[in-house]
N, C-alpha and C positions, 0 to 999 in steps of 0.2 A: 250688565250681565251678572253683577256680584248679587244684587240684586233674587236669582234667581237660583241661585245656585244652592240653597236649601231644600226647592224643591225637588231639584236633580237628585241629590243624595234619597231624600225621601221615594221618589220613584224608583229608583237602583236600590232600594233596599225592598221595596212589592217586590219588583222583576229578579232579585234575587230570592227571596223567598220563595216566589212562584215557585224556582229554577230546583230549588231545593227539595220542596215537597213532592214533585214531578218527576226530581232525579233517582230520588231515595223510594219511591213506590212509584213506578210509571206504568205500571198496569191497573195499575185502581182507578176505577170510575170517580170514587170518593175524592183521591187526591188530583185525579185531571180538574176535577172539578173547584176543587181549593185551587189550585195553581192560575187555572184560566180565571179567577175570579180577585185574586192577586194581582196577577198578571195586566187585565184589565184597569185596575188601580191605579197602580205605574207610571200607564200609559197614559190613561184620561190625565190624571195629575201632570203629568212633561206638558203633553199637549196641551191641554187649558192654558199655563201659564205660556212658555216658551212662544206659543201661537199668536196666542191674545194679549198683544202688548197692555192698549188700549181699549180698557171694557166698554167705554163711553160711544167708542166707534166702532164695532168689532166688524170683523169683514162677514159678506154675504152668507159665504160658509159655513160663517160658526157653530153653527146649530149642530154641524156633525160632529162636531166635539163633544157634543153630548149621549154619543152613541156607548162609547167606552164605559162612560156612567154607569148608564141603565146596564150595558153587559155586566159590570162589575156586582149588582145587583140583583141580577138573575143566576147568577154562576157561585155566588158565595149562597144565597138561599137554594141553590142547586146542593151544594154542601153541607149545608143542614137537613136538607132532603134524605140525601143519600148517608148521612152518620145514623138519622133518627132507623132508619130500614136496617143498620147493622146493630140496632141493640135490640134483644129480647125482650119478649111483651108475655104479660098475661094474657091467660083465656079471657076473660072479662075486658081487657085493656081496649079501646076504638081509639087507633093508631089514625084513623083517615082522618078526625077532624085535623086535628096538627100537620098533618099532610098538604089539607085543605088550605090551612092560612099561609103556610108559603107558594102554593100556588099563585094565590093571591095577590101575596108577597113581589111574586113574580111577576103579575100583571103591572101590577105598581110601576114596575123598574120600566116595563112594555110604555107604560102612559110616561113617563117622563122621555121617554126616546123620543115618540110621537111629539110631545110638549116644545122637547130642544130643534126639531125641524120645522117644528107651524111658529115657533115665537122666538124666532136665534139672538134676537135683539134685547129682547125681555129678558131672555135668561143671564147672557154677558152685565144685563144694564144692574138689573133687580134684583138678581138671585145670587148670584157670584159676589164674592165678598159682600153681603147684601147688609153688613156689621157696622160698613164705612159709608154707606150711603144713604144721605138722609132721607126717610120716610120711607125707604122700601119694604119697611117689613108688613107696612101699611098698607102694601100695594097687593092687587089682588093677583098681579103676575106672578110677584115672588111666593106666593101660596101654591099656583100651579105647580110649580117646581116643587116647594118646599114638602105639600103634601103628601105625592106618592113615597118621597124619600122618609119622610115621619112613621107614616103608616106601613113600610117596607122592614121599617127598624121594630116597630108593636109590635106588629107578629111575627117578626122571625122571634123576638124575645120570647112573645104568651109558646111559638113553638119548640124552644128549648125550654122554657117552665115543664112543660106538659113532658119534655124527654127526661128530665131530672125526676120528675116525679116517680119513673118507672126503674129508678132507681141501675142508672146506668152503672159503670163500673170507673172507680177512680180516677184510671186516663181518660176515658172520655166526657167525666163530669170536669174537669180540669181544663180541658181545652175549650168544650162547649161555654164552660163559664166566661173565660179568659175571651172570648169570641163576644158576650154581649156585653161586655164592659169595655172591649176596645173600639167595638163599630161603633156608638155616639162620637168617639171622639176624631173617627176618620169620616163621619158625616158634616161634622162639626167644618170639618176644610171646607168645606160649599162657602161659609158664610160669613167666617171670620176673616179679617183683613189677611195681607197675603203673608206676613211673616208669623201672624199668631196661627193659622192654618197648617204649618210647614211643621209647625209645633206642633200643635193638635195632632195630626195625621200620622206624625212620627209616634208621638206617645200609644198611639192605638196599637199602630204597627208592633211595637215594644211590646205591648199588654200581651197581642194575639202568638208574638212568637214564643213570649215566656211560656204561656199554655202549651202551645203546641210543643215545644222543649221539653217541659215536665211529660207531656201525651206522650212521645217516641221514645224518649229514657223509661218510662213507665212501662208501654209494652215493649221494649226490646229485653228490660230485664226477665218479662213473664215469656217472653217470645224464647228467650234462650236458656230456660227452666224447662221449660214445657217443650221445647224441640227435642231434649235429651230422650222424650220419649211417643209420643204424637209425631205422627206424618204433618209433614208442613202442607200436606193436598187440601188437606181441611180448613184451614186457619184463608187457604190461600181461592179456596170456594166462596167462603161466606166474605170476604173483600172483592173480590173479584165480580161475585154476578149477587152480591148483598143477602144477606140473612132470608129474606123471605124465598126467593129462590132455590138457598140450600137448604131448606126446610122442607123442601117440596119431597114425596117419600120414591123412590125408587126401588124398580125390580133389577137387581144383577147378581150375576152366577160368580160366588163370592167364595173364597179357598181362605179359613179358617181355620189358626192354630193355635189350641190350648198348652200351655205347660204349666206343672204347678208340683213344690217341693213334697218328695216323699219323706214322711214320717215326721213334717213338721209339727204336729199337732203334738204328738205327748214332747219335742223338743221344748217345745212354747212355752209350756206348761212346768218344766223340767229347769229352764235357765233362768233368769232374769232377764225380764220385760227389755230392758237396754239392749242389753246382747241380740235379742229377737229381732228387736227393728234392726238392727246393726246387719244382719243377715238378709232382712228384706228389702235394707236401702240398698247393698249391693247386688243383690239378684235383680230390683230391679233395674239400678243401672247397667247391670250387664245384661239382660233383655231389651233392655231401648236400644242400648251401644247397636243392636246385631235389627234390630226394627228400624233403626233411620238407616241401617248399612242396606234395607231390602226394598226402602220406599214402600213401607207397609204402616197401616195405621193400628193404635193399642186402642180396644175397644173399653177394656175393663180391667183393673187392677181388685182384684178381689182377695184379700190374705195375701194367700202364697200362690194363689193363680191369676195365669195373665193370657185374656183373648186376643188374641190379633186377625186383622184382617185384612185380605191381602186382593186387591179392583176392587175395591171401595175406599174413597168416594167415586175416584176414577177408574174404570174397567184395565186391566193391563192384559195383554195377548199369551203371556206366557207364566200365568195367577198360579198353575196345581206344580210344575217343575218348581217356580220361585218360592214358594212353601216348601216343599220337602226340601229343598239348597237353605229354609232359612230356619226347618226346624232341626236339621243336622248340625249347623250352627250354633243356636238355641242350645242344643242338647251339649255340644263341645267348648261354651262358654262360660254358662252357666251352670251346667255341672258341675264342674271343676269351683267354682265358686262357693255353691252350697256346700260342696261336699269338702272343703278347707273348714270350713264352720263346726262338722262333726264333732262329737265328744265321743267317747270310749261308749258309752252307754246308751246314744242316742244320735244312729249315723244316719245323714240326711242324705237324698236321691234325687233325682229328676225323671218325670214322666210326660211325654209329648200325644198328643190328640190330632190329627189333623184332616178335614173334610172337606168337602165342595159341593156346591149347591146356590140355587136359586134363594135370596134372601131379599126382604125389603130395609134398605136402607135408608138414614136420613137424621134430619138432625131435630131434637126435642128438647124441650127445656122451660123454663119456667121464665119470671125473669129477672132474677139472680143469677143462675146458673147454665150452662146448654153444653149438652152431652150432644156426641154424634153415637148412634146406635145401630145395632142390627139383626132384624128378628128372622127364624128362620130353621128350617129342620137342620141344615148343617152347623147351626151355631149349636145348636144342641148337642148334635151326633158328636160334634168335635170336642167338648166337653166332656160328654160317657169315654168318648177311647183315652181318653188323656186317664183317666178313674183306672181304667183298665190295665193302661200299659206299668210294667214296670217300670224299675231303675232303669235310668240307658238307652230304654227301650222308646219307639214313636212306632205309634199305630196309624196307618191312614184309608180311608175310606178307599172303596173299587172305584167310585167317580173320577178323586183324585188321582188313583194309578192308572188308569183308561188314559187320562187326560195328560198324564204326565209320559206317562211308558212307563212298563214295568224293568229296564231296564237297573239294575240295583235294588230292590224291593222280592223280599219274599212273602209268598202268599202264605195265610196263615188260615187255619181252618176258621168257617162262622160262631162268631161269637154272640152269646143271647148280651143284648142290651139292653137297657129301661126304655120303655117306652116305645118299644119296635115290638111288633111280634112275632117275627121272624129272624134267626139267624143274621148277623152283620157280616157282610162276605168284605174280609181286609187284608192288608198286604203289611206291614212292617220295613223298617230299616234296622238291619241289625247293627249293634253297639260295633 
């Protein structure tokens, strides 16, 4: 039993991995998919050994024991499937080929299953430690085997080449790396006698966690920079139903709020450049603070103005009241912030915009970068009232007080706006 008991550790350390990746993200496709492909690792590795004392005689069976294999196989290039679909591509970029070779990839794992049920004997006799046994490598059975596992490993490699090249982002060029430098040496367990195997397979294991270690420390630091001001609906779309999906453009009736510092411009101009940001890092921390308190997403930080928008990505039932609750907010947090900043000579204000309207949404980007955006006559409209309103003061469109109640809201005579040609019939909240 002592004997065996390297492999046990090395399986308890997949099956915890799995447990991990599965626990920490168990809604992602991505990470079900790492886990079950871990997971399967584990397994195959207990059972091979523990089962099959004797390769020489293995029982009738055995052949099912190579089923775990081939899953483990098809579930980790499942994994490379679904990471390559969460990075951004150029226009020009033909994402299918690479697509294609883990398909492939996949079949591979498919003919080795097939392989372990039509030849259980072969596989136990010729394939399995096939390091200590004289002339198997010679033999054409251990090719059967060795084959689809060889050609499993090329192309999942040429399809992380092909994902590097499109110039992923840090954590995930770190893990993907750390992924094709540790699989040879957890393929490498097929063939090598059973204690240098235990070895190999750990070492892999060790590679692929480092990566993944540096990947989650990597975006947890970006994840909780960028939470301070982004809705986590977004971050949790494009994992969830993968990049190309959230890409796709939609129509939804979307309640949008501009605000942006009065009289900033000659301040800017007027203090030193330190001081300036010093007032913009604060306003806009204190506008994220009151956007993740509404579960609304910041569309655009522009200067001293910030778009938000509020059912998008996801529609919410009560979008035009949770706007106006979040630009009264807005206006009693962030005012008070700018307006600490004032000098004697150049006092700064806050003005709120806010509309409602049918807009298409979605997310665009190149593939460095990927913005979620939203085009649309109330992203505009929300914009001019924000231009409009004074210090204090939030302007909101008739959509948005229909839709909300005019309860608390005073109507305000039509006002001419750019690019209307007709009067804006609005409502206000008074200071």
């Amino acid at each position: 039993m002592n004997e065996f008991t390297p492999h046990t550790f090395v399986s308890l350390l997949a099956l915890g991995m799995a447990l991990a990746f599965l626990s920490a993200d168990r809604y992602s496709k991505t990470s079900q998919a790492l886990a079950a492909g871990l997971a399967f690792i584990g397994i195959g590795i207990w059972l091979n050994v523990t089962l099959v004392v004797d390769n020489l005689h293995p029982p009738r069976w055995s052949g099912l024991l190579g089923l775990p294999d081939a899953a483990s196989i098809i579930m980790m290039l499942e994994w490379l499937l679904r990471v390559r679909r969460t990075v951004p591509v150029g226009a020009a970029t033909n994402v299918k080929f690479g697509d294609r070779l883990l398909r492939i990839g996949q079949l591979c794992g498919v003919f080795y299953a097939i392989a372990s049920l039509a030849l259980p004997d072969a596989r136990s006799q010729l394939f399995l430690r096939a390091l200590q046994v004289p002339g198997a490598l010679r033999s054409w059975q251990f090719w059967i085997f060795a084959t689809p596992i060889l050609v499993s490993l090329l192309l999942g490699t040429a399809a992380i080449l092909l994902l590097l090249n499109r110039r992923p982002d840090r954590a995930e060029t770190t893990r993907v790396i750390a992924f094709s430098i540790g699989a040879p040496f957890m393929a490498a367990g097929f063939i090598l006698p059973i204690q240098a195997a235990a070895v190999s397979v750990l070492i892999g294991e060790i590679i692929f966690l480092i990566g993944s270690v540096h990947y989650h420390v990597l975006q947890g630091n970006r994840g909780a920079f960028m939470s301070r001001f982004l809705s986590p609906q977004v971050a949790a779309m494009v994992r969830d139903r993968g990049l190309e999906s959230a890409m796709e453009q939609k129509s939804l009736e979307v309640t949008v709020v501009c605000c942006d510092i009065r009289g900033f411009t000659p301040y800017a101009q007027a203090n030193a450049p330190t001081q300036v940001i010093q007032v913009l890092r604060d306003y806009y921390d204190a506008v994220g603070g009151v956007v993740a308190e509404f579960g609304a997403t910041i569309k655009d930080f522009a200067g001293d103005g910030i778009l938000i928008l509020i059912g998008a990505p996801l529609p919410v039932p009560d979008q035009a009241q949770r706007g106006i609750e979040m630009a009264r907010r807005i206006r009693e947090i962030a005012r008070d912030v700018v307006k600490r900043s004032s000098t004697a000579t150049h006092r700064l204000g806050l003005g709120v915009g806010v509309a409602t309207g049918q807009v298409a949404v979605g997310i665009i980007g190149s593939s460095s970068r990927l913005e979620y955006t939203a085009v649309g006559p109330a992203v505009n409209l929300s914009s001019r009232l924000c231009e409009l309103a004074a210090d204090g003061e939030i302007l909101i469109d008739s959509r948005t007080g229909d839709l909300a109640g005019q309860a608390g809201l005073k109507a305000r005579d039509p006002l001419p706006v750019k690019g209307y040609e007709e009067p804006v019939a609005l409502f206000a909240v008074a200071a």
